[in-house]
C-alpha positions as CSV (number, residue, x, y, z in Angstrom):
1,X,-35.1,87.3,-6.1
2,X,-36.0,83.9,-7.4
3,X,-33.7,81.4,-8.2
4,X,-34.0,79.5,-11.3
5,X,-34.0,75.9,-9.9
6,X,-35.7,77.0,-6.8
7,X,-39.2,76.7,-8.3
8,X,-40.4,74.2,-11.0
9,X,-44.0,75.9,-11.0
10,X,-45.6,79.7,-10.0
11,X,-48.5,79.9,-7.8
12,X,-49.9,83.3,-8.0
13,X,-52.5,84.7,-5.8
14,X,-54.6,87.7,-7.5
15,X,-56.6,90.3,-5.7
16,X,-59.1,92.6,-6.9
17,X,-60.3,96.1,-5.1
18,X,-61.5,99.4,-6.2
19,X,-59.4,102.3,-5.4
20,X,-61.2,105.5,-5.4
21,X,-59.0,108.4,-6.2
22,X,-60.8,111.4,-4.4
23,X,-64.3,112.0,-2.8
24,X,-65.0,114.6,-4.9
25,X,-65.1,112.8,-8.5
26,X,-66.6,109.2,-9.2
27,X,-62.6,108.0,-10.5
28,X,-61.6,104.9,-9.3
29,X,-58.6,102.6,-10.0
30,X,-59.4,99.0,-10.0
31,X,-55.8,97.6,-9.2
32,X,-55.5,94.3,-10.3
33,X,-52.0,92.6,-7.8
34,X,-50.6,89.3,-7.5
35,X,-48.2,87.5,-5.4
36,X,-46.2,84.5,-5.9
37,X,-47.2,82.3,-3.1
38,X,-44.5,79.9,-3.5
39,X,-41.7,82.2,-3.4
40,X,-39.4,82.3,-0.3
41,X,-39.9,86.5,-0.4
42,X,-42.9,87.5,-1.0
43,X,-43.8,90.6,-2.1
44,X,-47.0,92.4,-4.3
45,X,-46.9,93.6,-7.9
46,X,-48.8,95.1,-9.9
47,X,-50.6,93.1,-12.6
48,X,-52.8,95.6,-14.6
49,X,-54.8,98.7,-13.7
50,X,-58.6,99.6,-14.5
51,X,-59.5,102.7,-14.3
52,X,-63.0,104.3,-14.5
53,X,-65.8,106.8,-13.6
54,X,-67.6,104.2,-11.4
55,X,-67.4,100.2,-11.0
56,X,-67.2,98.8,-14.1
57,X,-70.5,97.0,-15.2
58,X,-69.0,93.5,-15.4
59,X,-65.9,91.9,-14.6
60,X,-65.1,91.4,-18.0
61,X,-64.5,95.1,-18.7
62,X,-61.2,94.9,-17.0
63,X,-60.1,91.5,-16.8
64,X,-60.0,90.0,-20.4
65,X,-56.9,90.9,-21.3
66,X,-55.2,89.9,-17.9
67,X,-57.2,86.2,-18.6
68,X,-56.4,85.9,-22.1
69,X,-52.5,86.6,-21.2
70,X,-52.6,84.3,-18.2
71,X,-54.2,81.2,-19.9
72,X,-53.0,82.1,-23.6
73,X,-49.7,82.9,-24.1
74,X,-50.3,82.0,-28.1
75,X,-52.4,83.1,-31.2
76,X,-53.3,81.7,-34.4
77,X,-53.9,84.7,-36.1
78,X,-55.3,84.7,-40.1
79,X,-54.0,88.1,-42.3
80,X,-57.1,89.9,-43.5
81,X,-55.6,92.2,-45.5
82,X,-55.5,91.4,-49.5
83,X,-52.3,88.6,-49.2
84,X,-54.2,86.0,-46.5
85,X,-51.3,84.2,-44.1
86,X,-51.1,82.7,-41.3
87,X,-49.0,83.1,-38.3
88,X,-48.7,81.7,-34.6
89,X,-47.4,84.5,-32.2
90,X,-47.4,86.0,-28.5
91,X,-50.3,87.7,-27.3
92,X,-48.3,90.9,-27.0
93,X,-47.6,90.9,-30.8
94,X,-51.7,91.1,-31.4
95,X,-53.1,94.6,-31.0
96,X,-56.6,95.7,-31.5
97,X,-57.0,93.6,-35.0
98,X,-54.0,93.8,-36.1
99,X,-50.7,91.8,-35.6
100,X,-47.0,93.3,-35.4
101,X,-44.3,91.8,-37.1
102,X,-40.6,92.6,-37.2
103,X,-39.1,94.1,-40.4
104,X,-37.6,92.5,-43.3
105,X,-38.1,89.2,-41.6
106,X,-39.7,86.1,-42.9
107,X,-41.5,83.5,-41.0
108,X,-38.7,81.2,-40.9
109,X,-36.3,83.8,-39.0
110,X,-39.2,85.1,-36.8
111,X,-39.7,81.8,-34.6
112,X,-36.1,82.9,-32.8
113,X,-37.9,86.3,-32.2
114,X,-40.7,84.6,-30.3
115,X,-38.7,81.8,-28.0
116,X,-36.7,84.1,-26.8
117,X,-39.4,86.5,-26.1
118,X,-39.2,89.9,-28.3
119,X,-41.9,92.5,-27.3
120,X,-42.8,94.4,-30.4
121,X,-40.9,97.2,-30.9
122,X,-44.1,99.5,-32.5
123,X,-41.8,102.3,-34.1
124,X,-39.8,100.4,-36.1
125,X,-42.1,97.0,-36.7
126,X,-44.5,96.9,-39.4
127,X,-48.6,95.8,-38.8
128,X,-50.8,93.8,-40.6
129,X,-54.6,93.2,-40.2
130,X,-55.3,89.9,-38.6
131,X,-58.3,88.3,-36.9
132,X,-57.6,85.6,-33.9
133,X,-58.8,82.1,-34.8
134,X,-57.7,80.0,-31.8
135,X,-55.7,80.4,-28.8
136,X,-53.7,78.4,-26.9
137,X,-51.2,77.9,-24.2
138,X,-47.8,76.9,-25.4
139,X,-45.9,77.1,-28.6
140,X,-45.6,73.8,-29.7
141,X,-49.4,73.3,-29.2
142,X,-50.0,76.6,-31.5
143,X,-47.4,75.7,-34.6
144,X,-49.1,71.9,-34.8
145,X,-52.6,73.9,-35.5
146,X,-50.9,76.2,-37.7
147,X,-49.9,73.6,-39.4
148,X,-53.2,72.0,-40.3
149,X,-54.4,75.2,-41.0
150,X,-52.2,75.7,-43.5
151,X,-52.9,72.2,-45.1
152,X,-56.7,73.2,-44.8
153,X,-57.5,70.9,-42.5
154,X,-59.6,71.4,-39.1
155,X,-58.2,72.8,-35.9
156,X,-60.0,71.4,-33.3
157,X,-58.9,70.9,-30.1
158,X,-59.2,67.1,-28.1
159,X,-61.8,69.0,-25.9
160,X,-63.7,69.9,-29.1
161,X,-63.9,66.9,-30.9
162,X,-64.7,65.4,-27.6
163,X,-67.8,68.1,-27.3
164,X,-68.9,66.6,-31.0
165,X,-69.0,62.8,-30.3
166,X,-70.9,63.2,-27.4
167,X,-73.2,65.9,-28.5
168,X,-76.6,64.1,-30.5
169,X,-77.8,64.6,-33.6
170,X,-81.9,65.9,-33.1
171,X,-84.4,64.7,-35.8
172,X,-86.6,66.8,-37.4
173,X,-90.2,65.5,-38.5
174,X,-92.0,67.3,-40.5
């Protein structure tokens, strides 16, 4: 068991290997495991699991949604349904286009659902159609865009508007 002062950071090591279930079908379970490195005990668990008729056809088939949760904790999701809104929340609140939200709560009252780190609960929370328009990896970092999105303004990130000064403008001649 870890400590909570014993480590200010997590290194995790992550493995990949196929699995196959039995020589007489093509199924094969694509474990993905990690292991905190800088633990004192060390032991394996189980990150997410692939599983398939043969090797997938690209790495991305089975490890997008373990990236997307490792590097962004965070969405700026847009409402597409009929009443547009905006919203920052946890990954795990976003589901195949649309976003879960607890009942009879505004946004206000929500932001104590998300620090201390509510799972949806998908029988008794209501869903909304949303799209993803940026993600990112902390809180604070998320509710500063949402912010200028709000207030119409352009959520680009430092790395962005560093991409746009030092891309050139190419003149056409006719």
């Amino acid at each position: 068991m870890l400590a909570r002062s014993a480590l200010d950071h997590v290194d995790i090591f992550v493995n990949i290997d196929d699995l196959p279930i039995s020589k007489s079908s093509g199924g094969q379970f694509w474990p993905i495991l990690g292991i905190i490195t800088n633990a004192k005990r060390r032991k394996v668990f189980l990150i997410g699991l692939y599983h398939g008729d043969a090797k997938p056809d690209s790495t991305e088939e089975y490890l997008t949604d373990f990236i997307l949760e490792a590097k962004h904790h965070f969405l700026l999701l847009e409402g597409t349904d009929d009443d547009p809104w905006v919203q920052v929340v946890p990954v795990s609140w976003y589901d195949d286009g649309f976003c879960w939200w607890p009942p009879k709560f505004k946004s206000k009252d929500v932001s104590h659902f998300i620090n201390l780190g509510y799972e949806p609960k998908k029988k008794t929370w209501e869903s909304y159609p949303a799209r993803v328009k940026k993600t990112y990896a902390t809180y604070a970092e998320s509710r500063i865009h949402e912010n200028k999105v709000v207030q119409n303004e352009d959520i680009a990130t430092k790395e962005d508007e560093k991409d746009r000064r030092t891309r050139r403008s190419r003149k056409i001649y006719p």
